[in-house]
C-alpha positions as CSV (number, residue, x, y, z in Angstrom):
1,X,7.9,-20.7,26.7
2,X,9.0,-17.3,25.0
3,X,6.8,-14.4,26.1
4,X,5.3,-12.2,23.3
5,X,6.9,-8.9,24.7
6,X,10.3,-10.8,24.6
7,X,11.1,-12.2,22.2
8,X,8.3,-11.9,19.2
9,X,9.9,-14.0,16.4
10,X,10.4,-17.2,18.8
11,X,7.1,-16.3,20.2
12,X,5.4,-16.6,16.6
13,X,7.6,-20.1,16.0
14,X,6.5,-21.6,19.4
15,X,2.3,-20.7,18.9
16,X,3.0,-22.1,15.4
17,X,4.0,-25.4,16.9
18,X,1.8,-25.0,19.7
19,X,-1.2,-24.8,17.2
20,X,-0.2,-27.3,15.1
21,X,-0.5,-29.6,18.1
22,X,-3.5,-28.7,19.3
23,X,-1.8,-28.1,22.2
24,X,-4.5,-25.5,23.1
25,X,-4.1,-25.4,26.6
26,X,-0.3,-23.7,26.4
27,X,-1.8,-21.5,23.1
28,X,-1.4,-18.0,23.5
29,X,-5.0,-17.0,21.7
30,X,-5.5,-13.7,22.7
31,X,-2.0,-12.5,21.2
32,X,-2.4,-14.6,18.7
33,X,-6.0,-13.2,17.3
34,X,-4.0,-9.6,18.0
35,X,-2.0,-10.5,15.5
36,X,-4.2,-12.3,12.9
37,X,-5.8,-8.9,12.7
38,X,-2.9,-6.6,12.5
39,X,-1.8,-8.6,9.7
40,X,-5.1,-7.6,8.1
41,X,-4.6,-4.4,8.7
42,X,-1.1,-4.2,7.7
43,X,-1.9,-5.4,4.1
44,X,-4.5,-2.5,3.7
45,X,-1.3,-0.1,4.6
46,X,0.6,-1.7,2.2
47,X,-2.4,-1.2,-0.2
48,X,-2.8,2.4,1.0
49,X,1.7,3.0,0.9
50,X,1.6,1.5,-2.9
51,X,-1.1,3.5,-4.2
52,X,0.4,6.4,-2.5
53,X,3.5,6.1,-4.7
54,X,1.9,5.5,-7.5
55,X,-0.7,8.1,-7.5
56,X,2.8,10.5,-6.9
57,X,4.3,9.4,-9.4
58,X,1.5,9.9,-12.3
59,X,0.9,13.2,-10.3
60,X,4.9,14.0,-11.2
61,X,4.3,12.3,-15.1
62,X,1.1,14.8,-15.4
63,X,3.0,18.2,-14.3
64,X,6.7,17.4,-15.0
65,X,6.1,16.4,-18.4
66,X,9.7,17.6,-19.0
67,X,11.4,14.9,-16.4
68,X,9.7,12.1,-17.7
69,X,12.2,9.3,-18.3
70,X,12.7,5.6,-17.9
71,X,13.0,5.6,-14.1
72,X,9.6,7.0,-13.7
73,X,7.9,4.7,-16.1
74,X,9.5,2.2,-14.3
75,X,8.4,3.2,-10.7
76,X,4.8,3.1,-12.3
77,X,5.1,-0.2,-13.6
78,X,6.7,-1.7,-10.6
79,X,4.1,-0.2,-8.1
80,X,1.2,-1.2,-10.6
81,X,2.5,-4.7,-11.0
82,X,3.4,-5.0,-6.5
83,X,-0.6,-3.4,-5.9
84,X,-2.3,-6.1,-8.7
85,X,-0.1,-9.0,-6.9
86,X,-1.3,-8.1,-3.4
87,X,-5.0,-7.6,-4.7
88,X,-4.6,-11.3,-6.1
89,X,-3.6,-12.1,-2.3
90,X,-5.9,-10.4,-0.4
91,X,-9.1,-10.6,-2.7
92,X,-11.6,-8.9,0.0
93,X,-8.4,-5.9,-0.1
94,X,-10.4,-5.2,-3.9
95,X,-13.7,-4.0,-2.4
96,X,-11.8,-1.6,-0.5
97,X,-9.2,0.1,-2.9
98,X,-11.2,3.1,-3.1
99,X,-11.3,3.9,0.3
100,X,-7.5,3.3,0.3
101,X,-7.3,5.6,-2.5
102,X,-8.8,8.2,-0.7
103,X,-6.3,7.6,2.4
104,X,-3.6,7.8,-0.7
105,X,-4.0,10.6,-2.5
106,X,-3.3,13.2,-0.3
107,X,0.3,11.7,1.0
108,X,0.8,11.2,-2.7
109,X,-0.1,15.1,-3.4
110,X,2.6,15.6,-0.2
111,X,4.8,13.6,-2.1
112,X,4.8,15.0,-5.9
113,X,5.0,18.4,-4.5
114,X,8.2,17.8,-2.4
115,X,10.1,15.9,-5.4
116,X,8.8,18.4,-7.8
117,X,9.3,21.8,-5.8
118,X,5.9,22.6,-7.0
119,X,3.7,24.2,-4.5
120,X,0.6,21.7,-2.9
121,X,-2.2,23.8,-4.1
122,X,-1.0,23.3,-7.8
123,X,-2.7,19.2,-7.6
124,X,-6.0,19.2,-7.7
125,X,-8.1,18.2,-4.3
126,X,-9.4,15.1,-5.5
127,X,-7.7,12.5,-6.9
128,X,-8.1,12.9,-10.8
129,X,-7.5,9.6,-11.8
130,X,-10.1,7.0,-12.1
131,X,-9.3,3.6,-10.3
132,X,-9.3,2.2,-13.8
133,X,-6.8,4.4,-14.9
134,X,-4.8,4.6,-12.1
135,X,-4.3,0.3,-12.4
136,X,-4.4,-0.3,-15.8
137,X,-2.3,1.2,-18.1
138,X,-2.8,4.5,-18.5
139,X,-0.6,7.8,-18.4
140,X,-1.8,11.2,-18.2
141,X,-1.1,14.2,-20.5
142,X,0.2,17.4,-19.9
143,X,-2.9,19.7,-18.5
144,X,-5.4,16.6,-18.5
């Protein structure tokens, strides 16, 4: 039997099998609950990492009108399309995107000002998108 701290991967293979034979006596629970609920908590990072890119990049199509292009309108597409495929996964994720957007904007602030060179202070403090516009598809105007 593969110890979690050893080897993880053969670990997560052998309390697959384990379960699946009710073999509950061999079972490694507590590790495995551990990681039931990290994987919850790793899908609201992934919602939190997402809408932190997008939120950047709309921040960079608002105040950069200049640099818009193709690869930024893609970005937003991609990130809109990968955050609306892991809402459809994780339903119960929806009635906490706003509390992920707050988590979000302010990497996302961090983020448009380093790939623009404008200073922090230039975004405004809250986030001025709605959620609506933020996942549908919507795309700010210079000074909005």
């Amino acid at each position: 039997m593969t110890q979690y701290n050893v080897d993880f991967a053969q670990w997560a293979y052998e309390q697959a099998a384990l379960c699946r034979q009710r073999n509950w006596v061999a079972f490694d629970a507590e590790h495995v609950a551990d990681e039931l609920e990290n994987m919850g908590v790793r899908e609201r990072r992934e919602l939190i990492s997402r809408l932190s890119v997008l939120l950047a990049y709309l921040l960079k199509w608002q105040y950069q009108p200049q640099w818009r292009g193709k690869s930024w309108r893609l970005a937003i597409h991609i990130q809109r399309l990968d955050i609306e495929n892991l809402l459809n996964h994780n339903p119960s994720l929806r009635g906490r995107v706003v509390d992920c957007l707050l988590d979000s904007y302010y990497r996302a602030v961090l983020q448009a000002a380093l790939e623009t060179g404008l200073n922090e202070a230039v975004f405004p403090i809250e986030c001025p998108f709605t959620l609506e516009q933020i996942l549908e598809e919507y795309w700010p105007v210079d000074g909005e």
